[in-house]
C-alpha positions, 0 to 999 in steps of 0.5 A, a space after each residue: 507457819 512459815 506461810 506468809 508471815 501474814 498467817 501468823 494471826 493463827 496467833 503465833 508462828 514459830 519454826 520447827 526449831 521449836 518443835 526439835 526443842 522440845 520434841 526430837 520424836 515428833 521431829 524425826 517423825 515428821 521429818 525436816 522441813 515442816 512449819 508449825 502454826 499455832 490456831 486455838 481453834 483448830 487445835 481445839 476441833 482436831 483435839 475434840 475428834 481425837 480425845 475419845 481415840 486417845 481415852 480408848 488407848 488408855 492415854 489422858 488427852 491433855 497430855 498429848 498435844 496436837 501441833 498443827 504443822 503447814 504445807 499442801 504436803 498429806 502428812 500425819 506423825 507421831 512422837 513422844 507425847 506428840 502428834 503432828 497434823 498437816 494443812 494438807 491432810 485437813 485439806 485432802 479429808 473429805 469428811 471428819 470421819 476420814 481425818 478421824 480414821 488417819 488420827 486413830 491410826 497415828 494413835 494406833 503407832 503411840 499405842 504400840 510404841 512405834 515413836 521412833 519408828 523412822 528410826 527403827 526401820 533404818 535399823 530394819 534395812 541395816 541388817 539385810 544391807 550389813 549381811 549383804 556387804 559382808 558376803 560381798 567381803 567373803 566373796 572377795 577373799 575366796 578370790 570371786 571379784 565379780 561375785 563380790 562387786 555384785 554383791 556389794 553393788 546390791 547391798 542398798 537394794 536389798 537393805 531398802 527391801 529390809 526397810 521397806 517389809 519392816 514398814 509396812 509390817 508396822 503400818 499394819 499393825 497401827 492400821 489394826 490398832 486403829 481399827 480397834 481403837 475407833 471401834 472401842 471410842 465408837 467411831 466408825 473404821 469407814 473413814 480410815 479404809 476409804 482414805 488409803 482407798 482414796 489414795 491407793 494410786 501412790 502404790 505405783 508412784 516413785 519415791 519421788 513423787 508420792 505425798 510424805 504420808 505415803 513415803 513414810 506409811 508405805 501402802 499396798 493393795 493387800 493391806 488396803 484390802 484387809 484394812 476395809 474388810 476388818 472394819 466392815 464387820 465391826 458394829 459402829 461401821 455404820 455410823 455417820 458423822 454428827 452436823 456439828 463434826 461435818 461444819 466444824 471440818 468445814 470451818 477448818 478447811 475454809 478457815 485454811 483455804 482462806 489464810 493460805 489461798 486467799 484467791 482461791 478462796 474469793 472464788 471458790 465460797 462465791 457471794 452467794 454462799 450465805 453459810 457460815 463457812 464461807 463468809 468466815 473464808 471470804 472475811 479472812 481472804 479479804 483480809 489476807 488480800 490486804 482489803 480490810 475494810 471489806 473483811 471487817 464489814 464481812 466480821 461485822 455481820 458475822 458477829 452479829 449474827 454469832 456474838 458468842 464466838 471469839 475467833 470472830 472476835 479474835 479476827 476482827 481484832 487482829 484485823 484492826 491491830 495489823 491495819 495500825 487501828 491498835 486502840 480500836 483492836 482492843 475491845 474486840 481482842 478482850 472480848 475474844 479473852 472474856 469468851 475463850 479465857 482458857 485459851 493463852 493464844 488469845 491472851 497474847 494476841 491481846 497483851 501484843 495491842 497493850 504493849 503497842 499502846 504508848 500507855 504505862 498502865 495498859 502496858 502494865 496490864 500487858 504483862 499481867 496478860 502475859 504471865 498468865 497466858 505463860 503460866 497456861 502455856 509455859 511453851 509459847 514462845 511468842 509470849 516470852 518474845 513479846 514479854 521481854 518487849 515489854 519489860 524493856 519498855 519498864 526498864 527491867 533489864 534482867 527481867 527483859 534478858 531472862 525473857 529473851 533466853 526463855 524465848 530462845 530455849 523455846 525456839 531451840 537457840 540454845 546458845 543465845 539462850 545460855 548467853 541471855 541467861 548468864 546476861 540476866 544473871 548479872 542484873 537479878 538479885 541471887 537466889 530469887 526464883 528468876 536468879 535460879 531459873 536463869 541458872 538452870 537455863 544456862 546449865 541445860 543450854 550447854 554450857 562452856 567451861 568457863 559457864 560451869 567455872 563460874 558458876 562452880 566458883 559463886 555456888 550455883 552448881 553443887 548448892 545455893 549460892 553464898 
């Protein structure tokens, strides 16, 4: 997250540019402006409340991901094969169920193909905005020249009128599908109405002042009301929350409040609080507070009372690591990896204190670490950034450069990507697999002319090269 750059122990943060590389309809859905985070912990919970919606709509879920984005703002989206939640929707939930009941709805929009919908309903408000104007324009040519400025000056009302009914038409339609999608992954709909219940004051709120959520998902009493009496008369209405999704909200919003309001959280999970939940928050506060000392005897106790747990593991190294302990930030960071070995955040976090190491060997061991947690995560760019350190550090130079356009295309800097790319190509041997995805990296990165002469020229483009 563009959070203090301190967050990024939620192991690698990266701008939303990355996001728009890789995914223009999460980002038109989510809007400008948003950080994306990267926590294998978090994402693991929201994906394990989310899967049994996405299996009742028919779609696999590990081939939608879940991209956890930053701010205090309430906010969900949905696009591609992509949805996006917000720290402050995770916040502002005030039970798994309700956050279960928002992501059913975002689910309810993929299911019905509103992708693009921001899109669409600019399109919705064009047509009454164009009709409009153009009855301005008749007025004018029948000789009415306050007719026609009336009519003109209207057209934006009437087109945010357009906008507006096509919106909340759609936001009803995804509030029916995900009812029926919860109830079809037995899940109870209670979540869903009671959270536009909750916020059912930002109806009477300007634009201005309502949350992002309901500027784009724009609410009304009438559909609030047909939302609760639709899942009232469903069968798994009834049903509560598990313990086990009641505490892992709860780890979520300490871990959250612990990162982000480290002040916040000292206050509100007092010494006395012994649960679970509010030592892992007042570890990490301290930690963010520049105490590690204190947070590291607060991780200590947790670990033994939770040994098998490897996001302790993983704070507790990335506590030392950050505080200059590098040598001693291994142990804990290769148990965090032996625990959670499917997790490539994990793995990057371990290879960053291998690389730091003045020690060929581990260095060596570091970008084993790396390439693996690519080939989990071919996407992560943090480990293509953290790769071409260490190629560098062996000498590799057109290893070093092909890594950093990697981290470029990854981050959405086509143009350093390309210029990387074509860097890397002088220093690779032809028709090696790094050879040709350097190539395929400067073809996709907009080339200039004078890339494609080139590579028109040696072969590259049109066949092999000779």
């Amino acid at each position: 997250m563009v959070l203090p750059t301190r967050f990024s122990r939620l192991a690698a943060v990266v701008g939303l540019a990355a996001g728009v590389a890789f995914a223009p309809g999460i980002a038109a859905a989510c809007g400008p402006g948003a950080s994306l985070i990267r926590d294998t912990e978090i994402e693991e919970i929201l994906h394990k409340d989310t899967a049994p919606i996405l299996t009742a709509a028919g779609m696999n879920p590990e081939n939608i991901e879940i991209i956890l984005f930053g701010g205090k703002d309430l906010n969900a989206c949905a696009g591609g094969r992509m949805m996006g939640v917000y720290t402050g929707l995770i916040m502002e939930s005030k039970s798994p169920n309700e956050l279960q009941g928002v992501m059913g709805h975002e689910v309810g929009h993929l299911a019905s193909g509103h992708s693009a919908r921001s899109g669409d309903m600019n399109r919705a408000g064009m047509k009454p905005f164009l009709l409009t104007m153009g009855l301005g324009v008749l007025a004018a040519l029948a000789g009415s020249p306050d007719g026609a400025a009336a009519l003109v000056g209207s057209a934006g009302y009437f087109g945010a009128l357009g906008a507006m009914g096509y919106s909340r038409e759609q936001e009803s339609r995804a509030d029916q599908a995900g009812a029926t999608l919860l109830e079809k992954a037995g899940i109870s709909g209670r979540g869903l109405a009671e959270f536009f219940d909750n916020f059912r004051y930002q109806e009477v709120f300007d634009e201005a002042r309502r949350y992002a959520y309901f500027r784009s998902h724009p609410i009304s009493s009438d559909r609030i009301e047909a939302l609760r009496h639709r899942v009232e008369a469903l069968p798994s209405y009834g049903k509560i929350d598990t313990p086990e999704a009641l505490a892992e909200h709860e780890i979520m919003k300490a871990k959250l409040t612990g990162f982000m309001s480290p002040q916040t959280a000292v206050v509100k999970y007092e010494e006395k609080d012994t649960s679970y939940p509010a030592r892992y928050a007042r570890a990490i506060a301290y930690y963010q507070l520049k105490e590690p000392d204190k947070a590291l005897r607060l991780v200590d106790a947790l670990v033994k009372d939770y040994p098998d747990n490897p996001y302790l593991w993983e704070l507790k190294g990335q506590i030392l690591f950050e505080f200059g302990r590098t040598k001693d930030s291994e142990e804990p960071l290769r148990k965090s990896v032996a625990l959670k070995p499917e997790a490539p955040l994990l793995r990057v976090l371990l290879a960053q204190t291998l690389v730091a190491q003045e020690d060929k060997a581990k260095l060596e061991e570091g970008v084993v670490e790396l390439k693996k947690a690519i080939t989990q995560e071919e996407d992560n760019a943090s480990a293509w950034r953290l790769l071409a350190e260490a190629y560098n550090r062996q000498g590799l130079d057109g290893q070093a450069r092909l890594a950093t356009a990697e981290y470029n295309f990854y981050v959405g800097d086509t143009r350093q990507a390309r210029v990387f790319a074509m860097r890397a190509r002088e220093k690779l041997d032809k028709n090696t697999p790094e050879w040709r995805r350097a190539t395929d990296i400067v073809l996709v990165s907009e080339p200039s002319r004078e890339d494609l002469r080139d590579l028109t020229r040696e072969g590259s483009i049109g066949g092999r090269a000779r």
